[in-house]
N, C-alpha and C positions, 0 to 999 in steps of 0.2 A: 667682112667676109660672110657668105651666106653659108652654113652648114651643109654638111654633109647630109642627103637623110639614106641611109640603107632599105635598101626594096625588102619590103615583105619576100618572107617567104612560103606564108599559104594567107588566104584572106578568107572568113568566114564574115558570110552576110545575115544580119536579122532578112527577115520575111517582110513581113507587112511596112507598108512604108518606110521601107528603102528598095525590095526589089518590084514588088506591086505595088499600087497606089489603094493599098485598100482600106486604110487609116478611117479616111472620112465617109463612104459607105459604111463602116460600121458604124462611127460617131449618129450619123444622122438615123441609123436605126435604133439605137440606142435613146435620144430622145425618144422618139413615138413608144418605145416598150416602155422606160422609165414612167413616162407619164400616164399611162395607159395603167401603174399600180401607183399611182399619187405624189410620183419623184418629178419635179419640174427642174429640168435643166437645162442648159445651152450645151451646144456643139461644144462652145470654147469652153465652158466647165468641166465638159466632158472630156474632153479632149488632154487638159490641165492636170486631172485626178484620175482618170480611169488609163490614159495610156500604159501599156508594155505588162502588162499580169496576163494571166488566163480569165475567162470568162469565170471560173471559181470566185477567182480574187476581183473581178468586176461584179459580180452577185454580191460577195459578203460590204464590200466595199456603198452597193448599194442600198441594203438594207440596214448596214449604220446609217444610213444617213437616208432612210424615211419610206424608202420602198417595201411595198408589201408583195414580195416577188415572192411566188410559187414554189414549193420542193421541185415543181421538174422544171423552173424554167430556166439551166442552164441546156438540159438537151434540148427542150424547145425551141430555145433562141439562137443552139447553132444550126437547128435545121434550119429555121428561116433564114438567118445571116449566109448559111450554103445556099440556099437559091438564091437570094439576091446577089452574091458574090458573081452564081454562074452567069450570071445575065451579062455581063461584062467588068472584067476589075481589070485596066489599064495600068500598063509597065509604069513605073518613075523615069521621067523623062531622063534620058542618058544612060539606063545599066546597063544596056547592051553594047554600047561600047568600052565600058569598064571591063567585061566580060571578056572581049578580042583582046583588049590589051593585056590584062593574063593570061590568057591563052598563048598570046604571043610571044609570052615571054616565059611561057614554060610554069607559070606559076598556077598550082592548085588551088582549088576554092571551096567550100560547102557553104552549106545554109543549116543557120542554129536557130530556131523559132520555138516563139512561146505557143505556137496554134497548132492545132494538131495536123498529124499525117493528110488526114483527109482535104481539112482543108486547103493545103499544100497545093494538092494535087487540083485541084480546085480552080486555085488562083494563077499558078505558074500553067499547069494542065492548056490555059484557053491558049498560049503561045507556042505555036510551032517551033519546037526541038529545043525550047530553055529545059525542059527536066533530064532532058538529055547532058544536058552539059555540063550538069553538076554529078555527073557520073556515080548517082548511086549516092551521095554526101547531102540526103534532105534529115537533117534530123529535128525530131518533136519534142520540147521538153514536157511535153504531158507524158508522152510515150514512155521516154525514161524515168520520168517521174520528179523530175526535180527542174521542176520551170524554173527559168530565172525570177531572182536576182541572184541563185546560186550557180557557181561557176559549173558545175560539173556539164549543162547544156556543151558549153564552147572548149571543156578539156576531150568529154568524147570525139566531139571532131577534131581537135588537134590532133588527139589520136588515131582517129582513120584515116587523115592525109600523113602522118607519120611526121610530123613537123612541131616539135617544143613548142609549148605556150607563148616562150619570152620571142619566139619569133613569129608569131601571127597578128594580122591586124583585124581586128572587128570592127564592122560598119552597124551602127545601130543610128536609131532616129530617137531612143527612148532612156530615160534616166534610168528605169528596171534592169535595160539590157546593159545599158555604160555602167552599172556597178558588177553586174557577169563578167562582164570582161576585166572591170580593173578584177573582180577576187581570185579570176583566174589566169592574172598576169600579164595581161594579150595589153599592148596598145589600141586605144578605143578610138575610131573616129566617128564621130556624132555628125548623122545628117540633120541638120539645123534647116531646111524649106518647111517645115513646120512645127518644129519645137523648138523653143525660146533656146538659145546659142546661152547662156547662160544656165538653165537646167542642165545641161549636158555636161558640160565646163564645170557646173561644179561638184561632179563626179567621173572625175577624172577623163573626158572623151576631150576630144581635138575639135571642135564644131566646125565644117563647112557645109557651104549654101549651094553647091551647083556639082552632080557625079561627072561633067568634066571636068571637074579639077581635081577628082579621088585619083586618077593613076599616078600625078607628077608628086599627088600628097604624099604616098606611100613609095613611091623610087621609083617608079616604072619610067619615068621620060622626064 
């Protein structure tokens, strides 16, 4: 017999690669700056070691390990990463049908991101009427101050949709944000189209490969 699974009842999504596709634009800007202060790396290294912190913990992270990066090049490098972004950052193929189906089904949703307000508005900003939809539910964990991997990102939005921890699901693509969610109790679902389904998995997230199959993952149909 196949299980029961009970519908969420509020869904909070990371940002960056899962509802934008903005993962690998930054990756690849990240080469050229890395190497531009003596740090040679690949996309996939990058990608392996630097995903899901802030731009803080992408600096300290790079300067153990060989870069001779600037006092101001984290606000340097989000102006640049802000223009490149506006030039175009492309939805993940499928969210917006995730989105009607909680809709439709009465279910609330926010966005818990490690990147800041601005950029938010930035990336979600170039689609007509998504900032609209999260009614007001974009929160920054720079803003509040405690980026993940501490929970408190995904408990403030449990609290503004008024919905208990133990009954929210987190969509995260990142091993940072699936430890947010297990310490703040939420079931985690790991989007795995490009991080290793095993990173995710073994910090507690559910990995799937495709956002048509997120609503039937979590009870909706």
């Amino acid at each position: 017999m196949t299980a029961t699974i009970m519908p969420a009842k509020a869904v909070i999504f990371d940002c960056d690669g899962v509802v934008v596709d903005s993962e690998g634009m930054t990756f690849d800007l990240l080469v050229g700056e890395f190497a531009a202060h003596g740090l040679h790396l690949t996309v996939e290294v990058i990608a392996r070691d630097f995903i899901g912190g802030t731009m803080a913990d992408v600096a300290n992270r790079a300067r153990a390990a060989g870069a001779a990066l600037p006092d101001t090049w984290v606000d340097d490098f989000y102006q640049r990463l802000y223009a490149h972004l506006a030039g175009g950052t492309p939805l993940i193929p499928g969210i917006l049908p995730v989105l009607d189906a909680l809709e439709a089904a009465g279910i609330p949703f926010a966005m818990g991101s490690n990147g800041s307000d601005e950029k938010m508005q930035i990336t979600l900003g170039q689609h007509p009427g998504l900032i609209a939809r999260f009614g007001g539910h974009l929160y920054s964990g720079q803003t509040l101050g405690a980026p993940k991997p501490a929970p408190d990102l995904y408990l403030h939005a449990a609290r503004a949709l008024g919905v208990p921890p133990a009954d929210c699901v987190v969509i995260e693509d990142s091993p940072t944000g699936a430890r947010a969610a297990q310490a703040a109790g939420m079931r985690c679902m790991g989007y795995a189209a490009h991080t290793p389904a095993e990173r995710l998995s073994a910090v507690g997230a559910e990995p799937f490969f495709d956002m048509a199959d997120l609503p039937r993952l979590i009870g909706l149909r």
